[in-house]
C-alpha positions, -999 to +999 in steps of 0.1 A: -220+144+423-212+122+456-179+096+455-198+070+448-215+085+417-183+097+404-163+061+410-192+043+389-191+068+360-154+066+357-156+029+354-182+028+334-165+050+306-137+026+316-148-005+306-171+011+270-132+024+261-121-012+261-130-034+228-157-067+234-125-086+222-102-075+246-075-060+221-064-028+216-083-009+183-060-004+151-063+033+141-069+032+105-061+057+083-085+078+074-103+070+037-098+091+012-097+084-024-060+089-043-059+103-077-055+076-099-019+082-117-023+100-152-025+075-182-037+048-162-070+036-179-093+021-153-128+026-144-129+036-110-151+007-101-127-018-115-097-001-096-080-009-064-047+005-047-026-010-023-005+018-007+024+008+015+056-008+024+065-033+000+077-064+016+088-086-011+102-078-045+111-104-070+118-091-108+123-122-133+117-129-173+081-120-181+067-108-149+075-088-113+058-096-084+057-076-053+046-077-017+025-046+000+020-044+038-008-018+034-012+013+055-049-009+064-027-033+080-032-064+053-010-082+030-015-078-004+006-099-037+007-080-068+022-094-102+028-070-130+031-087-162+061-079-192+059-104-219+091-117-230+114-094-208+128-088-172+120-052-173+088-039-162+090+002-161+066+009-184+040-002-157+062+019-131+063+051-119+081+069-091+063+092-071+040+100-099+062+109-127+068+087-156+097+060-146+133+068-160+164+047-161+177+066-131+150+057-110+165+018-107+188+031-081+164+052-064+140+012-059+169-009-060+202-013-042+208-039-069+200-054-097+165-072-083+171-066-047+150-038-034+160-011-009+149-020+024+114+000+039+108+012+001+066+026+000+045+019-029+014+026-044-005-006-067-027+005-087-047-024-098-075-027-123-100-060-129-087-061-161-051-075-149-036-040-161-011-030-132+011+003-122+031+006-090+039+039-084+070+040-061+076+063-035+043+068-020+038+086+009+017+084+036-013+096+040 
């Protein structure tokens, strides 16, 4: 292959290596389907997970709501309901096993205030049922 020759194909594969919009290409992770967590009754159509850093945090009488910036790079809200109380463990786990009293201080730094850069996985079902499964790594 002459200069020429070779100058045009190494622009060519230039310019197809740059997106039509100009901006660099996200890598997103790659797909795979997580186990949903034991006990967690869902039909697997009905189910979606957010999996990420949790961004916002706010624990109050009757329901918790938390922020995920997803590993997909979106923003998703999440409310976990507890009738008539500030405490929502029984729709938490941390890193897969059942959510214990000791566990506050492994997602909290205090009382409501979350520890900073804290990963999560929602689990959320169609039904409005809810589990956050703290500590999530990622994948």
């Amino acid at each position: 292959m002459n200069t020429f020759s070779s100058v045009v194909a190494a622009t060519v594969l230039f310019v197809l290596a740059i997106p039509a919009n100009g901006q660099e290409r996200r890598r997103v992770p790659e797909q795979s389907r997580q186990r949903t967590p034991e006990g967690f009754a869902c039909e697997r159509n009905d189910l979606t997970v957010y999996t990420g850093v949790v961004s916002r945090y706010r624990r109050e009488r009757g329901r918790t709501t938390i922020r995920v910036r997803t590993d997909w790079e979106t923003t998703e809200n999440v409310t976990v309901t507890h009738q008539g109380t500030d405490d929502p463990s029984a729709s938490f786990r941390y890193m897969g096993n059942p959510f214990t009293a000791r566990d506050w201080a492994r997602i909290e730094k205090s009382r409501g205030v979350l520890r900073p850069g804290l990963r999560a996985a929602a689990w959320v079902c169609a039904d409005g049922k809810v589990l956050v499964d703290w500590g999530a790594r990622k994948e």
